[in-house]
ROKEMI-565525 format. One record per residue (C-alpha): residue in one letter; chain; residue number from 0; x, y, z. Coordinates in steps of 0.2 Angstrom, whole numbers, plus 5000, padded with zeros to 4 digits. Each point is the difference from the previous one (the first is absolute). Example, Ala and Ser with C-alpha at 12.3 -4.5 7.8 and 13.67 -1.06 7.14 Angstrom:
# ROKEMI-565525
aa / ch / i / east / north / up
a / A / 0 / 5062 / 4978 / 5039
s / A / 1 / 5006 / 5017 / 4997
//
This chain:
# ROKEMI-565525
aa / ch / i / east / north / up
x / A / 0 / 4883 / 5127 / 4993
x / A / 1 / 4982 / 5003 / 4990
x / A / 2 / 5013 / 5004 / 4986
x / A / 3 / 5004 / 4985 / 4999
x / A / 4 / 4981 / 4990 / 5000
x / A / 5 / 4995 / 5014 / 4985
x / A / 6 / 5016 / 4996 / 4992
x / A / 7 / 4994 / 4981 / 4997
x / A / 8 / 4983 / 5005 / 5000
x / A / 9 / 5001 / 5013 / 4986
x / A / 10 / 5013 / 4993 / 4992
x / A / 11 / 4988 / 4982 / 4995
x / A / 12 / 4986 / 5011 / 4996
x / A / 13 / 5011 / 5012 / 4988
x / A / 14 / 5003 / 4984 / 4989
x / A / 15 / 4983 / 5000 / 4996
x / A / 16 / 4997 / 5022 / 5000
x / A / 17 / 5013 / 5011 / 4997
x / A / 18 / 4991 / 5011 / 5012
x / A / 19 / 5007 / 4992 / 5013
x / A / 20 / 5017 / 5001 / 4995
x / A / 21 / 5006 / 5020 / 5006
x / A / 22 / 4991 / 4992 / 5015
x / A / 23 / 5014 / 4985 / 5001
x / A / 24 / 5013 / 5012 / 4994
x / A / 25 / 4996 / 5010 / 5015
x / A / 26 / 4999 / 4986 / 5012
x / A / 27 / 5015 / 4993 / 4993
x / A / 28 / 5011 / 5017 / 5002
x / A / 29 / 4992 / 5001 / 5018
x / A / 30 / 5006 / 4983 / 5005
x / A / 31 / 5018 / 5002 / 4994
x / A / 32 / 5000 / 5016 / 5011
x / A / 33 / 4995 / 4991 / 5015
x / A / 34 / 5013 / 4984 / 4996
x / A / 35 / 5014 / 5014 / 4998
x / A / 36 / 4994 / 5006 / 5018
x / A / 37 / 4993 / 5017 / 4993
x / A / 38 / 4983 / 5008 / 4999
x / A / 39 / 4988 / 4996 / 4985
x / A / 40 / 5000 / 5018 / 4992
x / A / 41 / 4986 / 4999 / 4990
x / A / 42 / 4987 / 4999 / 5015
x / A / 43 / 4994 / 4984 / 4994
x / A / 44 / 5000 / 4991 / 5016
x / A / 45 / 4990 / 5017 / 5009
x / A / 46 / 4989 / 5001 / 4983
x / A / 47 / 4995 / 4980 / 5002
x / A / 48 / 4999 / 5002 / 5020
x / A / 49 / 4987 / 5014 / 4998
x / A / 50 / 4989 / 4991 / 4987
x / A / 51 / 5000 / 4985 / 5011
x / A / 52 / 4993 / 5006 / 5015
x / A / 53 / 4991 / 5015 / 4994
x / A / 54 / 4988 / 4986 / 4992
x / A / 55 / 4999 / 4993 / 5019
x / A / 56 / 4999 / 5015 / 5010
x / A / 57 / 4984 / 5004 / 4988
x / A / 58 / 4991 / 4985 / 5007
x / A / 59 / 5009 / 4996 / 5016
x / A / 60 / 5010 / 5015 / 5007
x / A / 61 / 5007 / 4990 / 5013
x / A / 62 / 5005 / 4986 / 4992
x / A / 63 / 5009 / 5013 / 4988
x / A / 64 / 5007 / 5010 / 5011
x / A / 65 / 5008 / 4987 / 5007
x / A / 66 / 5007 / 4990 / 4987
x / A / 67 / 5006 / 5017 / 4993
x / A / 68 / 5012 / 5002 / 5017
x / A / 69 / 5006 / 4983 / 5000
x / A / 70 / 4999 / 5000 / 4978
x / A / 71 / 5020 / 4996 / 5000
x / A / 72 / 5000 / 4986 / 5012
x / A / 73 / 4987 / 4992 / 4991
x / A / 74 / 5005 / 5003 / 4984
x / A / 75 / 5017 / 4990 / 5007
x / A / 76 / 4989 / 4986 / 5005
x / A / 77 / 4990 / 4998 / 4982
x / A / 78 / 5017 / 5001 / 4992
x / A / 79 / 5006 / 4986 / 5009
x / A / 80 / 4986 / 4989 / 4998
x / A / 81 / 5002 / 5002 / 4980
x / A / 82 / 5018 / 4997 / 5000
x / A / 83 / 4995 / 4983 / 5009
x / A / 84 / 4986 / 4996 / 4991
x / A / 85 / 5014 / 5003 / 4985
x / A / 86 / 5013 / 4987 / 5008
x / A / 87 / 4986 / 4986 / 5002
x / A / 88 / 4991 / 5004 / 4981
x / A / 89 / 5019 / 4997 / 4993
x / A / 90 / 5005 / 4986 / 5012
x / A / 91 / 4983 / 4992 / 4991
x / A / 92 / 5003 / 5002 / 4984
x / A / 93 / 5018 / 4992 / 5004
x / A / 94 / 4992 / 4985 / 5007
x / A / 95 / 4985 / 4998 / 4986
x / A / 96 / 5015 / 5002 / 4989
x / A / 97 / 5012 / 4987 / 5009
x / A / 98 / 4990 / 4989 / 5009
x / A / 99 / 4982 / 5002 / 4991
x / A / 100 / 4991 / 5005 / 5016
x / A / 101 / 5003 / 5018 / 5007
x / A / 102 / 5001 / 4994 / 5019
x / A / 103 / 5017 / 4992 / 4995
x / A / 104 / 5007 / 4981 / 4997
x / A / 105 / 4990 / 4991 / 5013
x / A / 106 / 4982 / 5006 / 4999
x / A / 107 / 4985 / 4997 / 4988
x / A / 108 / 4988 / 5012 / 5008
x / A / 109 / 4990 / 5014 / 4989
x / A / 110 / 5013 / 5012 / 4990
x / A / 111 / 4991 / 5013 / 4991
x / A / 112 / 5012 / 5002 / 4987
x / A / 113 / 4993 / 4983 / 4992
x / A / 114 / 4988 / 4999 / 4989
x / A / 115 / 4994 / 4988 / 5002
x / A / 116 / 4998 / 4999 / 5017
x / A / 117 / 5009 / 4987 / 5008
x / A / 118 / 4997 / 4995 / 5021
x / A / 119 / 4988 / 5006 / 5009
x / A / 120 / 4984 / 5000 / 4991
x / A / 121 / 5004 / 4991 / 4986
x / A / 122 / 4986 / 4987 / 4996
x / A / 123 / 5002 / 4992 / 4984
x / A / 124 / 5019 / 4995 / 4991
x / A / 125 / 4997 / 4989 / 4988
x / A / 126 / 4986 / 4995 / 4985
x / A / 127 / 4992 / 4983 / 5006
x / A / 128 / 4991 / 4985 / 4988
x / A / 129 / 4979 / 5001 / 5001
x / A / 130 / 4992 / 4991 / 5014
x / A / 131 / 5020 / 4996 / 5007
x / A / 132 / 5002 / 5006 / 5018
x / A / 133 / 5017 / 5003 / 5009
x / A / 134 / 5007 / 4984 / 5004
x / A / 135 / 5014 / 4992 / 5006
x / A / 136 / 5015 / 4995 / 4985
x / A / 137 / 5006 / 4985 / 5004
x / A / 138 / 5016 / 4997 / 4988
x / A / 139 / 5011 / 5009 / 4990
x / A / 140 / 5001 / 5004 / 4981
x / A / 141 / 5016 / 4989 / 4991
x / A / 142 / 5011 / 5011 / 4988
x / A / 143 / 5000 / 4993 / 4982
x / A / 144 / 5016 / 5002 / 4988
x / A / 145 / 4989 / 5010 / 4989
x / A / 146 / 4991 / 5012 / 5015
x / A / 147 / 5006 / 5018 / 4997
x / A / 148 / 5013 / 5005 / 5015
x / A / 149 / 5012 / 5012 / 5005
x / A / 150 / 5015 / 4997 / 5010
x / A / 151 / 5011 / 4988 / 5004
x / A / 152 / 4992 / 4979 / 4998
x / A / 153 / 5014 / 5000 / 5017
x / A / 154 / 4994 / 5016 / 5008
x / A / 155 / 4994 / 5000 / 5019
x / A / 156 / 4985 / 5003 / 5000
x / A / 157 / 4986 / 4996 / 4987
x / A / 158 / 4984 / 5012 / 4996
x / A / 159 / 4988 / 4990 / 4990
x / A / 160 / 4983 / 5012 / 4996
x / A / 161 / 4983 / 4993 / 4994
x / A / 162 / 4994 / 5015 / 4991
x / A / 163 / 4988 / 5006 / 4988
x / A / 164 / 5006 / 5013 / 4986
x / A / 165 / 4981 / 5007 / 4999
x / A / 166 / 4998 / 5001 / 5021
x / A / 167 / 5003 / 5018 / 5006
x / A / 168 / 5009 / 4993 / 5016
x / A / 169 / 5011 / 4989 / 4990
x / A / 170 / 5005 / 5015 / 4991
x / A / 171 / 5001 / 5011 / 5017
x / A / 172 / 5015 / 4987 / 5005
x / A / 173 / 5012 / 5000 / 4985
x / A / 174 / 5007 / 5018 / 5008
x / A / 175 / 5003 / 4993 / 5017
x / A / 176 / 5006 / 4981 / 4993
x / A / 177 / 5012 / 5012 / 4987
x / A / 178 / 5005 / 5010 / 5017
x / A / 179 / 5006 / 4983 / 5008
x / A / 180 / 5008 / 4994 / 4986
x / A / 181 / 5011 / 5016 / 5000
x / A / 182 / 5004 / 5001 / 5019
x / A / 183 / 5005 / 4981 / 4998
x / A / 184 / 5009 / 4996 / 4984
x / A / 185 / 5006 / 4984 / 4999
x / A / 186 / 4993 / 4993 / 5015
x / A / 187 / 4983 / 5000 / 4994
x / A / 188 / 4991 / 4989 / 4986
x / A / 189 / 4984 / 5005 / 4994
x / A / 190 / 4989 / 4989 / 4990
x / A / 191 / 4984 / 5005 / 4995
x / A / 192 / 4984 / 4985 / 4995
x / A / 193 / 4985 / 5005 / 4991
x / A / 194 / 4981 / 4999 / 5013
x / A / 195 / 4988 / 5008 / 4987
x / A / 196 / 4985 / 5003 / 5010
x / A / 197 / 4992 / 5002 / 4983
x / A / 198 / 4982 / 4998 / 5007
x / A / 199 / 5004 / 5017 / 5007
x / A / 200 / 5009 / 5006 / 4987
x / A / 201 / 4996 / 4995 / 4984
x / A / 202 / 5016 / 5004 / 4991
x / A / 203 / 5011 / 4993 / 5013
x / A / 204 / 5004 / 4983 / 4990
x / A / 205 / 5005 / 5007 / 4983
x / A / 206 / 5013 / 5013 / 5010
x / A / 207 / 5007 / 4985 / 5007
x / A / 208 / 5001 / 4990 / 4983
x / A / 209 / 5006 / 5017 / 4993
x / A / 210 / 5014 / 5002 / 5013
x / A / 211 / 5007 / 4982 / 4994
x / A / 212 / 5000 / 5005 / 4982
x / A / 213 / 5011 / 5015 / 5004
x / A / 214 / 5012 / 4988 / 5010
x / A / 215 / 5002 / 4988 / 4985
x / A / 216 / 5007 / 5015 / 4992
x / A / 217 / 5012 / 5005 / 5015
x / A / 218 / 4990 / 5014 / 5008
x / A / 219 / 4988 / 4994 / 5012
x / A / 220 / 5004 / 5013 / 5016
x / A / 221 / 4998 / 5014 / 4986
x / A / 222 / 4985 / 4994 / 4996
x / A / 223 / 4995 / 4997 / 5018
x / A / 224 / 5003 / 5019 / 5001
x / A / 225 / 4991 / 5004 / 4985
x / A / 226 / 4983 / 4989 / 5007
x / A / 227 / 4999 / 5009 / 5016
x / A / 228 / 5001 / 5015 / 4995
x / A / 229 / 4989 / 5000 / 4988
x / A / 230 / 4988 / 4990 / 5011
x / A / 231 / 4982 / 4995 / 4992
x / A / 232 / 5006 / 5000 / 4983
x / A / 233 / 4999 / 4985 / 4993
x / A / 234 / 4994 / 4996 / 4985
x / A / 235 / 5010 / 4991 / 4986
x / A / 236 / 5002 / 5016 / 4992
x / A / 237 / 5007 / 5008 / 5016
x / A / 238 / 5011 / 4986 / 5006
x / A / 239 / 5008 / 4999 / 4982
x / A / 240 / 5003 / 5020 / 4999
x / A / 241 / 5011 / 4999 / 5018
x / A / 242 / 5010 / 4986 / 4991
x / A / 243 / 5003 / 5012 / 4985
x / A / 244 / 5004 / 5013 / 5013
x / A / 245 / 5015 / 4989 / 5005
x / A / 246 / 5007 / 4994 / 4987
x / A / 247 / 4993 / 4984 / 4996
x / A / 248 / 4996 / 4991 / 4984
x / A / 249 / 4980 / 5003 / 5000
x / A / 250 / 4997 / 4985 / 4989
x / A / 251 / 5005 / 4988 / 5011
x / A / 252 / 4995 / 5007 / 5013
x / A / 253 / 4981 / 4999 / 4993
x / A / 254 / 5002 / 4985 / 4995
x / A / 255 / 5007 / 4995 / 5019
x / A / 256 / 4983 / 5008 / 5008
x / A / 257 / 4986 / 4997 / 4985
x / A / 258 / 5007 / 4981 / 5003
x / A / 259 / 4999 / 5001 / 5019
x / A / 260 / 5017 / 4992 / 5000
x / A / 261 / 5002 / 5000 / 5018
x / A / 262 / 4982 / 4998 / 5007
x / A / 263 / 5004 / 4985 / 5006
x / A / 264 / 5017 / 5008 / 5010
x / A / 265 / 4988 / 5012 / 5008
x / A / 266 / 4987 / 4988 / 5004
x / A / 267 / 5012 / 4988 / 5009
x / A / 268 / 5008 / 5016 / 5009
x / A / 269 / 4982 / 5003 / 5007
x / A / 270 / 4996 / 4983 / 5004
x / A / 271 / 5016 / 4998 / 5011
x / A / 272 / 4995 / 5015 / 5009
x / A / 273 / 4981 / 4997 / 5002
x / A / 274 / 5005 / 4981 / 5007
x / A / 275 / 5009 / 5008 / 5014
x / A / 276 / 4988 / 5011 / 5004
x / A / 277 / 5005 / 5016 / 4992
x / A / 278 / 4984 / 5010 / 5000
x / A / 279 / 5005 / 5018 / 4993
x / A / 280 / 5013 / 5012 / 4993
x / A / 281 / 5016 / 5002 / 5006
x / A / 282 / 5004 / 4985 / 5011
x / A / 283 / 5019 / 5001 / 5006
x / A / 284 / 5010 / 4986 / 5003
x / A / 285 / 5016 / 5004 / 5008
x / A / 286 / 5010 / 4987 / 5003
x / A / 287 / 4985 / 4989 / 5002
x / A / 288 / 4992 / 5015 / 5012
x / A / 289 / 4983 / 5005 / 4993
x / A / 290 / 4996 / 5020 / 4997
x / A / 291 / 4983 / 5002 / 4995
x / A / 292 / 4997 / 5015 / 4993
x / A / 293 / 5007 / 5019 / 4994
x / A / 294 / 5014 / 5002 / 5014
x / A / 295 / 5012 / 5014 / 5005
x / A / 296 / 5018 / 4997 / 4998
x / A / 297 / 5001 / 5002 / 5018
x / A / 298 / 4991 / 4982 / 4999
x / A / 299 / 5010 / 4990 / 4989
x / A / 300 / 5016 / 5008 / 5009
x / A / 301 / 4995 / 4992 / 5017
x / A / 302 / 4999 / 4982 / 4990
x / A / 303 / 5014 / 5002 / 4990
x / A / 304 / 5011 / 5006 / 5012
x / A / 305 / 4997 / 4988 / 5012
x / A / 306 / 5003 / 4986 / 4988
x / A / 307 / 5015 / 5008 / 4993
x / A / 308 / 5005 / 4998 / 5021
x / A / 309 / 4997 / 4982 / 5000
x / A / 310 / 5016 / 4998 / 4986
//
């Protein structure tokens, strides 16, 4: 079944050459012939067998010889290994996809389709204060009427993030926080309080004010959007063009951030957190649980679902 092997093989690489292609077509015509339990009449299969080990016997005539006698066996058992190397990459994918690890719903080891490399060798998760060293958080943050939320006030379980709209990790974790919020619905709340570690990031504060002007004016999680994906940027100039880019009345929205209207929200928001001991971006509270750091689903499904199981 080499057919079959040069059929994936030359089928990939005549994507990117179409002289590859007559190569597929011929692989492809092979391996139907040998599903429909005929010979391949094109001599592909012999053609490919004699390439192969003609290549060895030039440098190891044993070795040549006998992989040439036993080429069909071996041929079966590389075929095999590819269709179960096929069956694992797939039932991967299914569990990055489902569970947001590829070893499935109840491990957080190393999966290589995440970028950013969650498990095993993964060092650093979050964007910390200067001089602040991991510590212990001893409280929880309290919801206002006025903090930004999505969900249900009577849902379950409650995700309250300290984050920062200028730190790369904080922005790493609005995919995997927007996954949970999916898989759960209704029985997840998220509310989200401003930590600018503006020390770090100098921009970090102004985002923060910016995002409360856009919420004045009913479109705060738009603009959420609009901030971390368009991370870094953020002068008054920038900040005011993503409001025009929603929708919002500019005017008042320069006004809302030249005044710094809600400085005193952001600061009081950081404050809260710092007194706890909150030393970087993003810190987790599930349920009064804290998650410090940029975790995989995988991570906030073992919280949440055991607190869902506590009723």
């Amino acid at each position: 079944m080499i057919c079959l092997i040069a059929l994936v093989v030359f089928g990939i690489l005549g994507i990117f050459s179409a002289k590859y292609r007559t190569i597929a077509k011929e692989a492809f015509d092979c391996v139907f012939h040998r599903l429909t339990l005929r010979k391949c009449t094109t001599g592909f299969d012999k053609r490919l067998k004699s390439q192969i080990t003609g290549k060895i016997m030039r440098k190891h005539p044993k070795l040549g010889g006998a992989i040439y006698k036993h080429f069909e066996a071996i041929s079966w058992v590389f075929t095999i290994a590819m269709i179960v190397s096929l069956a694992y990459s797939a039932l991967s994918v299914y569990n990055f996809v489902a569970f947001g690890n590829c070893n499935g719903p109840d491990s957080s080891a190393f999966c290589v389709f995440d970028p950013f490399v969650h498990g095993a060798g993964q060092n650093q998760t979050q964007c910390t204060l200067d001089g602040q060293q991991p510590g212990v958080v001893t409280g929880i943050l309290n919801i206002g009427p006025d903090d930004p939320s999505i969900g249900p006030a009577n849902a379950k379980v409650t995700i309250v993030e300290a984050g920062c709209f200028a730190c790369p990790y904080t922005k790493q974790a609005v995919p995997t926080v927007k996954q949970v919020l999916a898989y759960y619905g209704d029985k997840v709340r998220f509310v989200y309080k401003d930590f600018p570690i503006s020390s770090a990031h100098p921009g970090a504060q102004i985002a923060s004010e910016a995002s409360y002007c856009a919420k004045e004016q009913g479109k705060y999680w738009e603009y959420f959007d609009v901030l971390f994906a368009n991370q870094g940027q953020t002068g008054n100039d920038d900040l005011t063009g993503f409001a025009g880019t929603l929708g919002l009345n500019t005017s008042q929205f320069s006004q809302c951030l030249d005044s710094h209207k809600y400085k005193a929200t952001v600061d009081a928001n950081f404050a809260e957190a710092y007194k706890i001991g909150v030393y970087g971006t993003p810190t987790f509270f599930i349920n009064g649980q804290v998650l410090v750091g940029s975790k995989t689903f995988n991570e906030f499904r073992q919280i949440i679902d055991a607190e869902l199981a506590k009723g």
